[in-house]
N, C-alpha and C positions, 0 to 999 in steps of 0.2 A: 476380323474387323468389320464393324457394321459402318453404314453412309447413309446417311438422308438430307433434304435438304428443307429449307422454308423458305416461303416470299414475305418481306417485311414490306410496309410503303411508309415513306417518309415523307410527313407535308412540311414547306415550308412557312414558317410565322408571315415572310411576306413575299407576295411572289416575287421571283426575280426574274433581272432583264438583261439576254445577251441580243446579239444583231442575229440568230436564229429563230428567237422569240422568246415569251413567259413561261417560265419554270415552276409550276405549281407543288407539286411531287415528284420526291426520287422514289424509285423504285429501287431495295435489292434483295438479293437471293441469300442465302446464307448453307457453306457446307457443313454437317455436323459429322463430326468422325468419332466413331467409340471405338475401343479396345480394352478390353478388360474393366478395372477401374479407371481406366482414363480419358479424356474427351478432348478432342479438337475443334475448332470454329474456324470457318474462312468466311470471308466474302468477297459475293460476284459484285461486284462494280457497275452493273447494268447502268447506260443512260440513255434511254430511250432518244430519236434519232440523232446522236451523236456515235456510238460505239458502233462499229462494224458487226458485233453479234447480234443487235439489232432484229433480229430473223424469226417469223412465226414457228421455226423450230426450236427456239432456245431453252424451255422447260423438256423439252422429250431430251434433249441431249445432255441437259443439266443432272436427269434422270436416267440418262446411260449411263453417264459417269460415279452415279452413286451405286448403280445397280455392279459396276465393275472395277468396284473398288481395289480389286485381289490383284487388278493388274499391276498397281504401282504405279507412283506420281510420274516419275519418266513415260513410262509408255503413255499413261494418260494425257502427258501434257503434248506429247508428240500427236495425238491422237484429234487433242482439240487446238491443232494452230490456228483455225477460224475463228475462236470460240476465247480471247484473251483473258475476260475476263472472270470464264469459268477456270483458267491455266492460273490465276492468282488465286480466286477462289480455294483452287484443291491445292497449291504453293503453303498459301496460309494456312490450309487446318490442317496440314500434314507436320509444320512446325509448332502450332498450336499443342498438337498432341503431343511433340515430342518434350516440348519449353514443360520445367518446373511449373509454370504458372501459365496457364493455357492462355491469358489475357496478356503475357510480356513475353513477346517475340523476340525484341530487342531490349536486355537490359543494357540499363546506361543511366547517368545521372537526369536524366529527364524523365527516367520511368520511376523514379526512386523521388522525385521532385525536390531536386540540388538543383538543375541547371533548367535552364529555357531552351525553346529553338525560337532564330528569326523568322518569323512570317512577314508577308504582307499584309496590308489590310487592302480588300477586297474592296472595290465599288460596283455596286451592282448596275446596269444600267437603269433608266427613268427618265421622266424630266429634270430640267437641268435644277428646281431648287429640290428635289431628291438626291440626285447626285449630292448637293452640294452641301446636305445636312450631313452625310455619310461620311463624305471628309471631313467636316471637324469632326466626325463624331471619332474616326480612327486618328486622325490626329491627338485631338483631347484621350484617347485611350493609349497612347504614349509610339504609336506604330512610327518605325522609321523608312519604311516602304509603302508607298501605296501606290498598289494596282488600281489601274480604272476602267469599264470595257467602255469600249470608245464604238461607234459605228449604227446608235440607232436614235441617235437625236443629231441635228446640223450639225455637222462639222464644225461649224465658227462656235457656235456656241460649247462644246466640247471644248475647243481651243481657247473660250476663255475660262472655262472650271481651269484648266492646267495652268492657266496665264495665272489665276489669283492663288494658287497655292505657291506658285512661284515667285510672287509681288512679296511675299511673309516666310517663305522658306527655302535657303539655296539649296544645291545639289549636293552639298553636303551635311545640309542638315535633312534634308527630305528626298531620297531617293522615288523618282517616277516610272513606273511602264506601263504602258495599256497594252489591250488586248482588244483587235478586231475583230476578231473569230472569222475570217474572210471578208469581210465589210466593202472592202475599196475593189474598187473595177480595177484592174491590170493598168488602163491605159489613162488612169489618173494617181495611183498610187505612189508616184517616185513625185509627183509636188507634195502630194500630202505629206510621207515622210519627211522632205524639206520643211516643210513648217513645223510638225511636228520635235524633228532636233533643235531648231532653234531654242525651244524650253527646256533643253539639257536633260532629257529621257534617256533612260540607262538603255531602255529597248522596247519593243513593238513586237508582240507576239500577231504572228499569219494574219500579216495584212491585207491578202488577197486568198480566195478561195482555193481548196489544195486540186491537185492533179493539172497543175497548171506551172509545169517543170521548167520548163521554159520562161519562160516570165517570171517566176519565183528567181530562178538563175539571174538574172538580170536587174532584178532591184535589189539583191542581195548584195552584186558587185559594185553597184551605182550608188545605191542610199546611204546620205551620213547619218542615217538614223541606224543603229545594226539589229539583225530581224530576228527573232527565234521561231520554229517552224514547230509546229503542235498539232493540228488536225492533220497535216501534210503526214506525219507516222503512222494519221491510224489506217488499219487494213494494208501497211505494208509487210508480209510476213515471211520471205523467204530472206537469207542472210544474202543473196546475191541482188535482190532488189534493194534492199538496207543501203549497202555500200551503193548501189549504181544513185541511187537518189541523191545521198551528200556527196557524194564526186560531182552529180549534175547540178547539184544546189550551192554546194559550199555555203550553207549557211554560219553566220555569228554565233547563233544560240538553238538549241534543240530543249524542247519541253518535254519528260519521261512521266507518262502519268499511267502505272503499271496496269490499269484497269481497262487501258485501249490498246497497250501493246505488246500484252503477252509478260504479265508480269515481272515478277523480278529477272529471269531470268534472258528476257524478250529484252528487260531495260539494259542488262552488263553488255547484250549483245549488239545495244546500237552505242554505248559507252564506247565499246573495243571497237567502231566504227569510226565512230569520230574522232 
């Protein structure tokens, strides 16, 4: 079996805005696996400072793992626990190679185009008449969830984009959650949550910045808004940290997003967690 890899970059048509800052380009890596006539593809998830692999070593190790391919996806992935999104990377072109069709990982009526999946529709942050183009614009495109990231324009003003979606569409016809990405201070966030459920949000993704267990603990038990914890996983990689965090969090909602937590197989292991 041969491995190599590539770096693709991805720009986006407009940049986007979380309470981190502007997203101009993704960057990702891509594994390619040959054997015989057949070929595999993965990809590394990179997002520059979000993901814990993050790390001016991340190509030399991307390049150990092609170079040691003979080891096998188990030993490899035990090898890169640091390293998540290189551990989905070689996840997926090791099924790639194996799938009929190197591109359908998962058949099902959605790869076959019978069925849908529900998504959100995304709101990128901005000023508020950006925001506010964005929701009709996923609304008028038929979306029955929308996310909105919430935390880098006033607060009040935030709160009334949510107020006028809510004026023209109840909770059952428009499901809401935002996403902070840590935005709120600890020792303001349990009002903010308060206002925030008053407009009937399903949930609030990491409302407060993660490694802050304590305080996460605490507005999780207190807030009638209920929380899901997202950057709070990344860079946690041992099964006895896993459990020690939701024992100390007991969070509502956990976000698995394979790319920062050791992918799929990172993901069943904080499922059988929770």
């Amino acid at each position: 079996m041969e491995a190599s890899y590539k770096k693709h970059l991805l720009e986006f048509k407009r940049p986007s805005g979380t309470s981190r800052g502007i997203l101009k380009t993704k960057e990702s890596w891509f594994i390619i696996l040959k054997e015989g006539d057949n070929c595999g593809i993965g990809e590394c998830g990179l997002l520059r400072g979000l993901s814990v692999d993050d790390r001016p070593d991340y190509e030399s190790k991307l390049k150990w793992a092609c170079d040691n391919i003979h080891l096998g996806l188990s030993q490899l992935y035990e090898s890169l626990i640091e390293f998540p999104s290189i551990q989905i990377g070689l996840e997926t072109a090791f099924m790639s190679l194996n799938s009929d069709d190197p591109f359908r990982l998962f058949p099902s009526d959605f790869t076959e185009r019978e069925a849908s999946i529900p998504i959100n529709g995304l709101i990128w942050m901005g000023d508020q008449e950006f925001m506010k183009q964005q929701i009709s614009e996923k609304i008028n495109q038929g979306f029955s969830c929308i996310k909105m990231k919430i935390g880098a324009i006033d607060f009040s003003s935030e709160i009334e984009l949510l107020k006028g979606i809510r004026s023209e569409f109840s909770a059952s016809d428009i499901e809401l959650r935002v996403d902070a990405n840590g935005a709120f201070e600890p020792n303001e966030a349990l009002e903010k949550l308060k206002v925030l459920s008053d407009l009937e949000l399903h949930s609030i993704e990491q409302p407060i910045k993660p490694k802050q267990w304590q305080e996460m603990a605490s507005l999780c038990e207190a807030s009638p808004l209920p929380i899901a914890l997202d950057e709070e996983l990344i860079g946690v990689f041992t099964s006895e940290e896993k459990n020690k965090l939701l024992d100390t969090i007991q969070p509502q909602y956990i976000i698995l997003k394979p790319s920062f937590i050791g992918g799929f197989q990172g993901s069943h292991e904080w499922i059988d967690f929770a």
